[in-house]
C-alpha positions in Angstrom: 110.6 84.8 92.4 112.9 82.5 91.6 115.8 84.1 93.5 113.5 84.2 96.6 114.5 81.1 98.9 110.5 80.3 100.1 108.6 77.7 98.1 108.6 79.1 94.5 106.3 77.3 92.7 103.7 75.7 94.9 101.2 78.6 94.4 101.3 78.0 90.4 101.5 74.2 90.6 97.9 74.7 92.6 96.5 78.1 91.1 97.6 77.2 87.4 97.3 73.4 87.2 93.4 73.7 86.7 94.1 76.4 83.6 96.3 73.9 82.2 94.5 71.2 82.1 91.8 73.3 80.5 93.9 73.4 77.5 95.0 69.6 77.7 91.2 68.3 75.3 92.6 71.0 72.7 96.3 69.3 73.3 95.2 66.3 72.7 93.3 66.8 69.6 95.7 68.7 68.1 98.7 65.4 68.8 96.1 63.1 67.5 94.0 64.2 64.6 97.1 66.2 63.3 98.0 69.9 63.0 94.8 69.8 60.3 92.3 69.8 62.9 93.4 72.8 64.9 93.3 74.6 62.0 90.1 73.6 61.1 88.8 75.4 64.0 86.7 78.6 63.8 89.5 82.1 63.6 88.0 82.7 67.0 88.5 79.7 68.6 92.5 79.4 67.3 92.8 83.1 68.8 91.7 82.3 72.0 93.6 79.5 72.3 97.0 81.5 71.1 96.5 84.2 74.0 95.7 81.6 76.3 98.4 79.7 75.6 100.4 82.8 75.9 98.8 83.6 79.0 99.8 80.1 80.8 103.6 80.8 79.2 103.6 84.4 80.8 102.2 82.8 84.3 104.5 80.2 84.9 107.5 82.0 83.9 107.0 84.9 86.2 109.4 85.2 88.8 107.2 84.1 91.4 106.0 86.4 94.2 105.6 85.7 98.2 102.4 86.5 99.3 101.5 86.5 103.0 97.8 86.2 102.4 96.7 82.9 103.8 100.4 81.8 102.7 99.7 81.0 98.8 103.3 80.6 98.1 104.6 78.9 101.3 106.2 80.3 104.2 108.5 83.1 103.7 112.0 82.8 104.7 113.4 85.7 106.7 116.9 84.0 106.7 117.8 84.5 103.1 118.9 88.5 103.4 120.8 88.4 100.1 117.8 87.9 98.2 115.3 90.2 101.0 117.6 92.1 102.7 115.9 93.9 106.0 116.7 97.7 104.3 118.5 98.4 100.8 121.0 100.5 100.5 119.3 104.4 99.0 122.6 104.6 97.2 121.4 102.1 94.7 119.1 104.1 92.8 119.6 107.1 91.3 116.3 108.7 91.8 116.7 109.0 95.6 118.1 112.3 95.9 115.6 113.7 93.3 112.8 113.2 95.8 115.0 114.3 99.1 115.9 117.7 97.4 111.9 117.9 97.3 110.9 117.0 101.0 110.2 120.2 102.3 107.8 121.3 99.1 105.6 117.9 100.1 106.1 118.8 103.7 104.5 122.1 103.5 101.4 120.7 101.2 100.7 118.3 103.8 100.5 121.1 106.3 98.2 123.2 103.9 95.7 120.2 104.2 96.0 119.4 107.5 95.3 123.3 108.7 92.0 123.4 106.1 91.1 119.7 106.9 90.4 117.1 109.8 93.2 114.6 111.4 94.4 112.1 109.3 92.7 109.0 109.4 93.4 105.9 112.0 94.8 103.2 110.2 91.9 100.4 109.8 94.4 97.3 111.5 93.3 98.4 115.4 95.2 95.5 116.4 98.8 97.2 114.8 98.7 99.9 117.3 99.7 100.0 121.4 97.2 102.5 121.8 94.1 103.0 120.1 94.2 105.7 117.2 97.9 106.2 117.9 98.4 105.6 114.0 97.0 107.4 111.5 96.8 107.6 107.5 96.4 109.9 104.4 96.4 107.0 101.8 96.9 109.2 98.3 97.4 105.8 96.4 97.0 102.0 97.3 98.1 99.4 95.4 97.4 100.7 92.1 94.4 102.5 93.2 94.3 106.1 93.1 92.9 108.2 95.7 92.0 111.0 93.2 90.3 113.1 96.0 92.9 113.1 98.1 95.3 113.6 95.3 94.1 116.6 94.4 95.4 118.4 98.1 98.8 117.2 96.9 99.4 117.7 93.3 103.3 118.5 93.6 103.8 115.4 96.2 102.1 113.2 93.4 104.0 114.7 90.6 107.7 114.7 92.3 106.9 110.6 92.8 105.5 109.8 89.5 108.1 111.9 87.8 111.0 110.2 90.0 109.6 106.8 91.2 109.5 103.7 88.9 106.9 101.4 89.6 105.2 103.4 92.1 102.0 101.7 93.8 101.4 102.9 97.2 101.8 106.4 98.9 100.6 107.7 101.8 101.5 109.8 104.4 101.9 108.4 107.9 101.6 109.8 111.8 102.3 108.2 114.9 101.4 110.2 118.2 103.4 110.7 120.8 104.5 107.9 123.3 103.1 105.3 121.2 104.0 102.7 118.7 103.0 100.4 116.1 103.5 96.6 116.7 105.4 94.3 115.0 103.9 92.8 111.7 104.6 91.6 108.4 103.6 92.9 105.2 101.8 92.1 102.1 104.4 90.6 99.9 108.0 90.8 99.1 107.7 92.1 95.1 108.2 95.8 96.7 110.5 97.8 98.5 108.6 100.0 101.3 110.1 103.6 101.2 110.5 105.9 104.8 111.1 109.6 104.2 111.5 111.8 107.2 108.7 114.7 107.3 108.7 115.4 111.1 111.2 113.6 113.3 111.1 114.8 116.4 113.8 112.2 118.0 115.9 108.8 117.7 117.3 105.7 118.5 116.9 104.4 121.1 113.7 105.6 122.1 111.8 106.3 119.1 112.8 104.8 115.5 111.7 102.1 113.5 113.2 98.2 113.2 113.3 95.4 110.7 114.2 92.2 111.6 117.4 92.7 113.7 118.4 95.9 112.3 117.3 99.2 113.8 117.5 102.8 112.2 116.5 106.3 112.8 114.7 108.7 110.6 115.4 111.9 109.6 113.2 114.8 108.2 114.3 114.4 104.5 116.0 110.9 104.2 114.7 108.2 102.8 114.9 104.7 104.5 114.1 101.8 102.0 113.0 98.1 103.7 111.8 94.8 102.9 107.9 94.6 104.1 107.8 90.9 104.4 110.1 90.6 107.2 108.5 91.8 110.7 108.9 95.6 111.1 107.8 98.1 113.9 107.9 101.9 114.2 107.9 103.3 118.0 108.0 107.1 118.7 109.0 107.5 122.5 108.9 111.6 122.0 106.2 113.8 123.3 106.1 114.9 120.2 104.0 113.5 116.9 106.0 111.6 114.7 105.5 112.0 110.4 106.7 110.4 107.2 105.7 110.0 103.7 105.3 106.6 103.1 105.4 105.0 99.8 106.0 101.6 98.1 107.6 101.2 94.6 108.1 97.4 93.1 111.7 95.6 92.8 113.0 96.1 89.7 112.5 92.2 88.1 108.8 92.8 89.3 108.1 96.1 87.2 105.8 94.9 84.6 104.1 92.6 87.0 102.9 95.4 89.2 99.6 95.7 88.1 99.1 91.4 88.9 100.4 91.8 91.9 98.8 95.0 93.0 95.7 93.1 91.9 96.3 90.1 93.8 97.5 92.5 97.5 94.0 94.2 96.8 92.6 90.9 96.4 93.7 89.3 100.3 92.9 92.9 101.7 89.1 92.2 100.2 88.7 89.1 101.8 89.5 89.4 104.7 87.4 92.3 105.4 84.5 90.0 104.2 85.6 87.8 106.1 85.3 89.9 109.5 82.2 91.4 108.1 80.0 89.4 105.7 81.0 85.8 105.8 82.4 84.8 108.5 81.9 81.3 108.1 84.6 81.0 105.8 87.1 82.0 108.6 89.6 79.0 108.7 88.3 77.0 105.6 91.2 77.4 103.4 89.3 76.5 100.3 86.6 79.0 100.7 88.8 81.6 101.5 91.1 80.9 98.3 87.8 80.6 96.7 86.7 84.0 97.3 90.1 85.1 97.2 90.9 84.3 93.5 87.3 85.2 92.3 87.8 88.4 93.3 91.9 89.3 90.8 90.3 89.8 87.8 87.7 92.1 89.5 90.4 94.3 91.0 92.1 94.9 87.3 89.2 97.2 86.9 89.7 100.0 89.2 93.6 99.7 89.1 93.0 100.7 85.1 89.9 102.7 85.3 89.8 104.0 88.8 86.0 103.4 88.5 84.9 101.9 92.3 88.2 103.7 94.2 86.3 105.8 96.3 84.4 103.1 97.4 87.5 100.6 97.9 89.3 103.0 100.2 86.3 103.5 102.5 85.8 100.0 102.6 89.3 99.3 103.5 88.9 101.9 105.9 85.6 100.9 107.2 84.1 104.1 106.8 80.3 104.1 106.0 
């Protein structure tokens, strides 16, 4: 994005420089044989060439997106908090208290599941957590792919967010035992703005809470907490007692209609590096085959996001489940 102070525009100059040049034969046929000799062409080849064109137009003037994957779009700076602040402010959007006044109702489907069901599931990064299956997940949606199993448990937790939530593309509900923490990381990108609400709190700051940046804050069972996921972020619950939240992402506002791309795109990194660690690991540290892989795989990704045909399978790979 353009109001995002990392490098803006190395990512297309790389990624889009080899569609436009695609396009430069047609360019130059059409500046040198005259306007005549485009329209000579066949109806099919002057309407691809139209949505292509307008493809290239809608790519490059984007508002650019940092991705931390392999750092396609240079290195993120966690200086700039006008433009990624460490936590907005909930006050900003009007939907907030909509989804507070309902905390309890998601709260008591997520203890119906829990008392007919298993644990949640530990989170798949083993190296995030200070102990081993200290963190653990109920992913209902992930990056634009719906958990439709899942969903089902929860239909008036998925309705109060899809009813209230604007560009909603992640939810999930999130535990972390007692004594125990998750370690500091980075997120995926800084298009969305990662949402905290309060299910089970069962203590503070200073001993259990969760920190962005500099800035530190408590939960509480029913408030929302809203942060930037690019900057480094831990959650620590120093209580004997398990900690719980509803987690769930939505995109900034300028990066609505781009959610599906850049859901895509998150979906995309998360892919290659678990085939990476699993099936070829010989493209660990070879920045070309990685970005190879890496942008092969987009276009796939559109398909479950629109169909969820595959998502089932996605989410257990993700998870590594078998």
């Amino acid at each position: 994005m353009h109001a995002c102070s990392h490098e803006p525009n190395c990512c297309r100059r790389t990624v889009g420089m080899d569609v436009v040049e695609s396009y430069m034969k047609l360019v130059g046929q059409v500046a040198g044989d005259g306007w005549s000799a485009f329209m000579a062409q066949s109806t099919l080849v002057k309407v691809g060439a139209c949505l292509g064109a307008l493809g290239i137009y809608r790519y490059l003037t984007a508002p650019a997106v940092y991705y931390d994957f392999n750092k396609v779009c240079g290195k993120f700076n966690d200086k700039n908090l006008e433009v990624d602040p460490y936590f907005f402010n909930p006050d900003d959007f009007d939907w907030v208290p909509k989804v507070e006044a309902q905390w309890q109702v998601i709260y008591q489907e997520l203890n119906d599941y829990v008392e007919q069901n298993e644990e949640l599931t530990p989170y798949f990064g083993g190296n995030l957590m200070s102990r081993k299956q200290c963190w653990r997940v109920l992913g209902l949606k992930f990056w634009g792919l719906n958990h439709i199993e899942n969903q089902k448990h929860f239909p008036k937790t998925m309705a109060i967010l899809e009813e209230n939530v604007p560009g909603l593309s992640l939810v999930a509900f999130s535990q972390i035992e007692p004594n125990s923490a998750i370690t500091p990381h980075t997120g995926d990108t800084n298009a969305n703005i990662r949402c905290h609400m309060g299910l089970k709190i069962p203590g503070s700051l200073p001993g259990t809470g969760f920190k962005v940046g500099t800035e530190s804050r408590s939960w509480e069972n029913g408030k929302i907490l809203m942060f930037c996921d690019a900057h480094w972020h831990t959650a620590f619950n120093g209580t004997d007692e398990t900690r719980i939240i509803l987690q769930f992402d939505l995109m900034r506002p300028k990066f609505q209609k781009y959610g599906t791309r850049i859901s895509a795109r998150i979906l995309a990194s998360i892919c290659t590096q678990k085939i990476m660690l699993h099936v070829l690991p010989f493209i660990r540290g070879n920045k070309f085959l990685l970005r190879t892989v890496y942008y092969a795989l987009i276009p796939f990704l559109y398909i479950p996001i629109w169909t969820n045909i595959g998502n089932q399978w996605l989410f257990n790979f993700f998870l590594d489940k078998k």
